[in-house]
C-alpha positions in Angstrom: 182.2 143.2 95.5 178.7 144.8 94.9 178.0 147.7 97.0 174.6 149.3 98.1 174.7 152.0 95.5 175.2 149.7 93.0 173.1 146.8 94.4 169.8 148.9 94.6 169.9 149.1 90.5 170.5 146.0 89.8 167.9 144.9 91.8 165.3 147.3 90.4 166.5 146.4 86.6 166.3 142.5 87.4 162.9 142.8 89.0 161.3 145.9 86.4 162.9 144.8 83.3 159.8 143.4 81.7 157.9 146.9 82.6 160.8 148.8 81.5 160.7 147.4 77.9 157.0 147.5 77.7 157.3 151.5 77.5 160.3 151.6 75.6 161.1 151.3 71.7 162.9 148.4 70.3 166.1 150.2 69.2 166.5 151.2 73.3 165.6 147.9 74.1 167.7 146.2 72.0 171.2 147.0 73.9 169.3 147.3 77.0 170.6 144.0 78.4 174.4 144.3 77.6 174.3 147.5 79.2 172.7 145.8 82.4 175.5 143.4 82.2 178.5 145.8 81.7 177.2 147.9 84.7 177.1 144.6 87.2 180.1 143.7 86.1 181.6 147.4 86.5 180.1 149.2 88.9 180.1 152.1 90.1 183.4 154.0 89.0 185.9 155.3 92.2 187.6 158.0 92.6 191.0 156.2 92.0 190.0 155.6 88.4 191.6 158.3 86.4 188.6 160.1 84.7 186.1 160.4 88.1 189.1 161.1 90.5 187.4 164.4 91.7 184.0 163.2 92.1 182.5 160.8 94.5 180.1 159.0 92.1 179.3 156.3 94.9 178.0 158.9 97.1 175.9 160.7 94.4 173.8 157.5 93.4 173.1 155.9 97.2 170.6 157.7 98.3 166.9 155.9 97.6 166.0 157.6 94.5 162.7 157.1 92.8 162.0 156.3 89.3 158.9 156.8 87.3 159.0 153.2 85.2 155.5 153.4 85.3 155.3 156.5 83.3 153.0 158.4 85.4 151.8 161.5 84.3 154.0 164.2 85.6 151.5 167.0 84.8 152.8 170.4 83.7 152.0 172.8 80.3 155.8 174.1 79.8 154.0 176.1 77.0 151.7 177.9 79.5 154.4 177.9 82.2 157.8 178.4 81.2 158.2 182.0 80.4 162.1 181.9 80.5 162.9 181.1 76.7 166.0 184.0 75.6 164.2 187.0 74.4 164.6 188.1 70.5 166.5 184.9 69.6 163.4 183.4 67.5 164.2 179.4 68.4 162.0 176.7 67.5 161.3 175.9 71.3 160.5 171.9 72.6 160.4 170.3 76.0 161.6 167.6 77.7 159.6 166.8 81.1 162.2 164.5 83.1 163.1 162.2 80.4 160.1 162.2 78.0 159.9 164.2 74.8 156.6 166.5 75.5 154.4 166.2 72.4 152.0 169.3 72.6 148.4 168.4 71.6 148.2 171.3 69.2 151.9 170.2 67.7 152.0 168.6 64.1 154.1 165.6 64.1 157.8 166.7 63.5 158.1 164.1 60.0 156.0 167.3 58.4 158.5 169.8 58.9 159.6 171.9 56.5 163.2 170.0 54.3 162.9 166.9 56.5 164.1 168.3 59.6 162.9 165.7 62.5 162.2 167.1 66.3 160.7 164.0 68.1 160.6 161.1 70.4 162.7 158.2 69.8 159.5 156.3 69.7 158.4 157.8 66.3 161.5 157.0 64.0 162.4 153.9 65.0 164.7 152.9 61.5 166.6 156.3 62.1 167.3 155.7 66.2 168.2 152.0 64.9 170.7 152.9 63.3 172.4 155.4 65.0 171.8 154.2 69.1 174.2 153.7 71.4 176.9 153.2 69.2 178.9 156.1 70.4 178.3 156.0 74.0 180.2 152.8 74.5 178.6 151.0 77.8 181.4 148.5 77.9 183.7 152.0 78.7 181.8 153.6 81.0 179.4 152.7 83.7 176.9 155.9 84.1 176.8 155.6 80.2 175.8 151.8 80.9 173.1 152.6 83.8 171.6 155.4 81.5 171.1 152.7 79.1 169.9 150.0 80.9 167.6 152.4 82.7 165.9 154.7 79.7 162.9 155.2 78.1 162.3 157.5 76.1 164.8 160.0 74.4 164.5 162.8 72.3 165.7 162.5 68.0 167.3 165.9 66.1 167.7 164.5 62.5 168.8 166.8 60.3 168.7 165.4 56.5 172.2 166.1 53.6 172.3 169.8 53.0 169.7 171.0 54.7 170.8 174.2 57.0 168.3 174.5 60.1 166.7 178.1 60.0 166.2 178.3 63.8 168.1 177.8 66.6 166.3 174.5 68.8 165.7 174.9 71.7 164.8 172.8 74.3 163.7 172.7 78.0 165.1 170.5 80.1 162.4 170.3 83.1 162.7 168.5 86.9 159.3 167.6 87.8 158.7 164.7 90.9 155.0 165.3 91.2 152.5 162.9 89.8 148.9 163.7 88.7 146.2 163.3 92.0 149.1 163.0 94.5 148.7 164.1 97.6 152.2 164.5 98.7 155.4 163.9 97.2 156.2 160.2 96.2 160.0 160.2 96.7 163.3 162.7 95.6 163.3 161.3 91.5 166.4 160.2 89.2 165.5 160.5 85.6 167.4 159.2 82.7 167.1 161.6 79.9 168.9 160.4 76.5 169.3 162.4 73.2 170.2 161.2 69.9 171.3 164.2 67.3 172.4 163.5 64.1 173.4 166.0 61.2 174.1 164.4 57.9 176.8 165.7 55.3 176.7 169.4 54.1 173.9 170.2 57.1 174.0 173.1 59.6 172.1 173.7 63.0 172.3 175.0 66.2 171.3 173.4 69.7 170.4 175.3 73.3 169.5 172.9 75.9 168.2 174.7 79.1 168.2 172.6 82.6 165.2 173.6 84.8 163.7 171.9 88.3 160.2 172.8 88.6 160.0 171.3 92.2 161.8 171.9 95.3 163.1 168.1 95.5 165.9 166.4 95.3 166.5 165.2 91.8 169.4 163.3 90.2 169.7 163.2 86.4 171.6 161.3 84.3 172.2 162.3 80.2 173.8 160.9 77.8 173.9 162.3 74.0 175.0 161.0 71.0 176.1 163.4 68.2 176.9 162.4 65.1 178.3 165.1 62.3 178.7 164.4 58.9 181.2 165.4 56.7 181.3 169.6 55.9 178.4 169.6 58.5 178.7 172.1 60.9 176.7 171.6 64.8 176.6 174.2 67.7 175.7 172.5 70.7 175.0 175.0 73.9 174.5 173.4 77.2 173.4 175.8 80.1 171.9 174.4 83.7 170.5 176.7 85.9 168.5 174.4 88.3 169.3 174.4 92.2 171.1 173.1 94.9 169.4 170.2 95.1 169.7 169.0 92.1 172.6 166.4 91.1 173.6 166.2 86.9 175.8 164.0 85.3 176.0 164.3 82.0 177.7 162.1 78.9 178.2 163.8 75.6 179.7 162.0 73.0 180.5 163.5 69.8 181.9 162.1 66.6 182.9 164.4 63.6 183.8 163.3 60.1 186.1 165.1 57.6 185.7 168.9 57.0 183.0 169.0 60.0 182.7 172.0 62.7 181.5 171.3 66.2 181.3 173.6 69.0 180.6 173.1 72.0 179.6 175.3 75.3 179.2 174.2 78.7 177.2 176.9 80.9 176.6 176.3 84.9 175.1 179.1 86.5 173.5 177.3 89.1 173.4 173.6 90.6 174.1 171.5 93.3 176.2 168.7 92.1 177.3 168.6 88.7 180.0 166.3 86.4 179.8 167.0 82.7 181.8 164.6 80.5 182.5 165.1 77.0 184.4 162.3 74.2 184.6 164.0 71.3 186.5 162.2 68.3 187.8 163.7 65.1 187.5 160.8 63.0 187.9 162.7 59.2 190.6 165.4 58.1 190.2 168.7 58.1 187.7 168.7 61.1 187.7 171.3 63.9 186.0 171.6 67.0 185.5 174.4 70.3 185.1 173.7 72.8 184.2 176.0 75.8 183.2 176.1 79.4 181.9 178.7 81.8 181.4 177.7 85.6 179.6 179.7 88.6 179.3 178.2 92.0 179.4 179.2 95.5 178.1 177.5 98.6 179.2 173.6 98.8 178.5 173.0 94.8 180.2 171.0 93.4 180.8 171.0 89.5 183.8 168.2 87.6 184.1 168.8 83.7 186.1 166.1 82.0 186.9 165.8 78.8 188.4 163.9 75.9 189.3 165.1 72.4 190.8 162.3 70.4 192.4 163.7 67.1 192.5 159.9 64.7 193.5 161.5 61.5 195.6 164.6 60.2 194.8 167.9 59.2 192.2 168.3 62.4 191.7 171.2 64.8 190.8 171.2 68.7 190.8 174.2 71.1 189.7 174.4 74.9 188.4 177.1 77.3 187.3 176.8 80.2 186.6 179.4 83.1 186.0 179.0 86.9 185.0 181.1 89.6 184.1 179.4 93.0 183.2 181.2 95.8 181.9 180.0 99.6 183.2 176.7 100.0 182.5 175.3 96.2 184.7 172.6 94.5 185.4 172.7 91.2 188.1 170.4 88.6 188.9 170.2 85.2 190.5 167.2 83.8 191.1 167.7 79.9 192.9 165.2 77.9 193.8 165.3 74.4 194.5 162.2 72.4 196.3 162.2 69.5 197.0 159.1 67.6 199.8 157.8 65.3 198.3 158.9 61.9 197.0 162.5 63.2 200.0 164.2 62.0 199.7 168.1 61.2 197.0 168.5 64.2 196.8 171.9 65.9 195.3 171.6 69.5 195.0 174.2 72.4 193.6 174.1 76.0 193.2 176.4 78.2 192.2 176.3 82.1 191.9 179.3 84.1 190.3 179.8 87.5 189.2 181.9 90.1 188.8 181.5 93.7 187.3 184.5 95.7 187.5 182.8 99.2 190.0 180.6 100.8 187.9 178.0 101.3 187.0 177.2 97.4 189.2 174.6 95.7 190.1 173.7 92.4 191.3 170.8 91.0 192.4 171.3 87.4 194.7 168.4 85.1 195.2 169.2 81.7 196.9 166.7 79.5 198.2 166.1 76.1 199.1 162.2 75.3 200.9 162.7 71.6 201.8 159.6 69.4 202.3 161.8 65.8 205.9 164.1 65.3 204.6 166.7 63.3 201.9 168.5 65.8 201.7 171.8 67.5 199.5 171.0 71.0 200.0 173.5 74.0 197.8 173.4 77.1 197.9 175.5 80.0 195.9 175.8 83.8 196.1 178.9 85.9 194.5 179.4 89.0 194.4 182.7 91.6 192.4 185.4 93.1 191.3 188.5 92.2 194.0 191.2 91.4 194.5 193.5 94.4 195.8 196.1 92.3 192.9 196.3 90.1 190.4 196.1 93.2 192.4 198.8 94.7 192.5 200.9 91.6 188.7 200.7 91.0 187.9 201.7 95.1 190.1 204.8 95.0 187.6 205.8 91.9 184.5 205.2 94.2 183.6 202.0 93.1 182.3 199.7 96.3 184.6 196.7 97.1 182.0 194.4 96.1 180.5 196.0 92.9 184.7 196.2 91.5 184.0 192.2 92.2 181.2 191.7 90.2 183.2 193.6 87.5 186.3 191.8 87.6 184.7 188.2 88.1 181.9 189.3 84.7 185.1 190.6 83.1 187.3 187.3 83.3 184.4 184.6 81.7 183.2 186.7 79.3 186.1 185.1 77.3 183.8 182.1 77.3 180.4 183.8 77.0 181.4 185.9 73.9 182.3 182.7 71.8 178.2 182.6 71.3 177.8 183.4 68.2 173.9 184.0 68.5 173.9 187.3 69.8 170.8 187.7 71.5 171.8 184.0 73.3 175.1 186.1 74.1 173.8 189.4 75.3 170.8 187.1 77.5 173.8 185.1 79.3 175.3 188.0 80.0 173.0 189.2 82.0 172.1 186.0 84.0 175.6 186.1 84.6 176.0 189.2 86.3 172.5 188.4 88.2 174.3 185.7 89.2 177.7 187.5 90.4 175.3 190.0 92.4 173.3 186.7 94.3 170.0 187.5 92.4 169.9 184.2 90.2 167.6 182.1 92.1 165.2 181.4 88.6 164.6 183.3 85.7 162.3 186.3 85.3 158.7 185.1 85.1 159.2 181.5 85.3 156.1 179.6 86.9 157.6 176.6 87.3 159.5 177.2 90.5 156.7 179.3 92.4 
């Protein structure tokens, strides 16, 4: 039985299909169809289906979204406005304006950088994107994965060419924008279906920051899905940090696929949001691969943020490890749902996860369920959850040395996920999160020093 939610997509894809494809490259357009097809004949997941258990995606996608298939000009110069890039950290810095690579007038065309390193639209490499799209994010498996496809672009290619090591971090701006060029008035609260495509061939190296902006005070609902692929000894750092607002409604789909001798890590940052579920499928498909992965998560009022994840170890000799960190104030809801997989033939795999949470009120909850589903004999996997409140003793201990009640909190909560934040291994990315961190503890995060986006 087809429900509203679901009903008012189909519709829109059976009647905008043509106009859909017409600004869309061929490679996109190509599995657009079968993805149309597996979402009608999925819908939308419920919560009694394992992985979405602690998130209502139903109620997220009803409301009467708009959806700029017309590709009306959003107008904005992120270069002249956005004045929030990390300070000292010397990133090669790009845009994406809802779900369109921004191509600055000024900027050479990425084919001419420097050892083949490609930073572009989907729309400009079309035997790369070819070859590589959608064949991670399975649409058959998963039905936001399947309305992302059905329903994007444009997209945004990292190619990174054999043994080439990236000299700068990339960094790119994610940025929320629902006003057209010569509108009087807001046309409607706007979903946007942003995709990314990275892949990093054998012996090559980079590093990743995506930022998440909104630039109006609407309400937006984004859907992402990227595709990483990582070639064997490559190594791919892949920091994801939203700091939008509470209007704003993210899921995300990373999928990730790592050959032999490969290092992936992965970092998960919300500091601010309104709704947020962040999936990752990560798959450790050669020996001697390892991956990190870590997650950091502030939120207060009713947000809402759900990280699941899925870390399938398919041969031997691979390495997995897991943090992620909580604190949920007001009347937030967080969860955690970690699985790892590993399969018959993944025998001498090491795997850790860790899950540890605080909640400073009684009215926060936390859902966390982490799992380890073993098929090999010769493994060491642990996994672990903890949640609880601040120590009394320590609070206690800090007030009788004239520290105020709620400064020792803002110590203690800063204190327990720098665990997560100090796993950055760019230190001026490190020592920058830091401090929007403790902003954020002390209720001063509302956007980023000197941002004109948001004024």
């Amino acid at each position: 039985m087809i429900n509203a939610a679901e009903k008012q997509y189909i519709d829109l894809y059976q009647q905008a299909r043509g106009m859909i494809m017409s600004h869309a490259p061929e490679a996109m357009n190509a599995v657009r169809d079968k993805a149309f097809d597996d979402f009608k004949a999925q819908g939308f997941p419920t919560q009694k289906v394992e992985r979405y258990k602690y998130t209502d995606v139903s109620k997220l996608f009803a409301p009467d979204y708009g959806v700029n298939i017309n590709r009306l000009e959003i107008p904005v110069d992120p270069y002249e406005a956005f004045r929030c890039d990390v300070p000292n950290l010397s990133t090669s810095l790009y845009f994406i304006v809802n779900d369109s690579f921004y191509r600055n007038s000024q900027q050479r065309p990425q084919a001419e950088q420097k050892d083949g390193i490609i930073i572009s639209s989907m729309r400009e490499h079309p035997e790369i994107v070819a070859k590589y799209y959608s064949r991670l994010a399975d649409t058959s498996a998963d039905a936001i994965t399947a309305l992302n496809t059905m329903l994007a672009q444009d997209g945004m290619l990292i190619y990174v060419p054999r043994g080439v090591k990236a000299p700068r971090t990339i960094q790119v701006i994610n940025i929320l924008k629902a006003t057209p060029r010569n509108a009087r008035h807001f046309v409607a609260d706007l979903m946007v279906n942003r995709r990314v495509l990275i892949v990093v061939e054998a012996e090559a190296e980079i590093k990743v920051l995506f930022c998440d902006h909104a630039a109006d005070d609407r309400n937006f609902l984004a859907t992402q899905v990227i595709e990483a692929y990582v070639g064997q000894n490559a190594s791919l750092d892949l920091y994801c940090m939203e700091e939008t607002h509470n209007k704003n409604t993210r899921v995300s789909n990373v999928y990730i696929d790592q050959q032999a001798h490969s290092r992936v890590t992965h970092n998960v940052l919300t500091l601010h949001n309104g709704t947020t579920r962040n999936r990752l499928d990560l798959s450790l498909s050669g020996e001697g691969a390892e991956c990190h992965c870590y997650g950091c998560v502030i939120a207060d009022k009713q947000q809402h943020v759900d990280n699941n994840t899925l870390i399938t170890h398919r041969v031997p000799h691979c390495t997995s490890t897991e943090l992620y960190k909580y604190v949920l104030d007001d009347q937030s809801t967080g969860a955690f749902a970690g699985r790892v997989l590993v399969e018959h033939d993944a025998q001498k795999t090491t795997s850790q996860m860790t899950n540890q949470n605080l909640t400073a009120t009684s009215e926060a909850r936390m859902f966390t369920q982490p799992m380890l589903e073993i098929y090999a004999d010769d493994v060491k996997c642990a996994h672990g959850s903890t949640v609880g409140q601040l120590n009394d003793a320590a609070l206690f201990y800090m007030r009788q040395r004239g520290i105020s009640l709620k400064e020792a909190r803002v110590l203690l909560q800063n204190a327990f996920v720098n665990e997560v934040i100090d796993k950055i291994e760019m230190e001026p990315l490190r020592d920058r999160l830091h401090y929007l961190v403790e902003k954020r503890f002390r209720g001063e995060l509302n956007k980023c020093s000197g941002c004109q986006l948001c004024k």
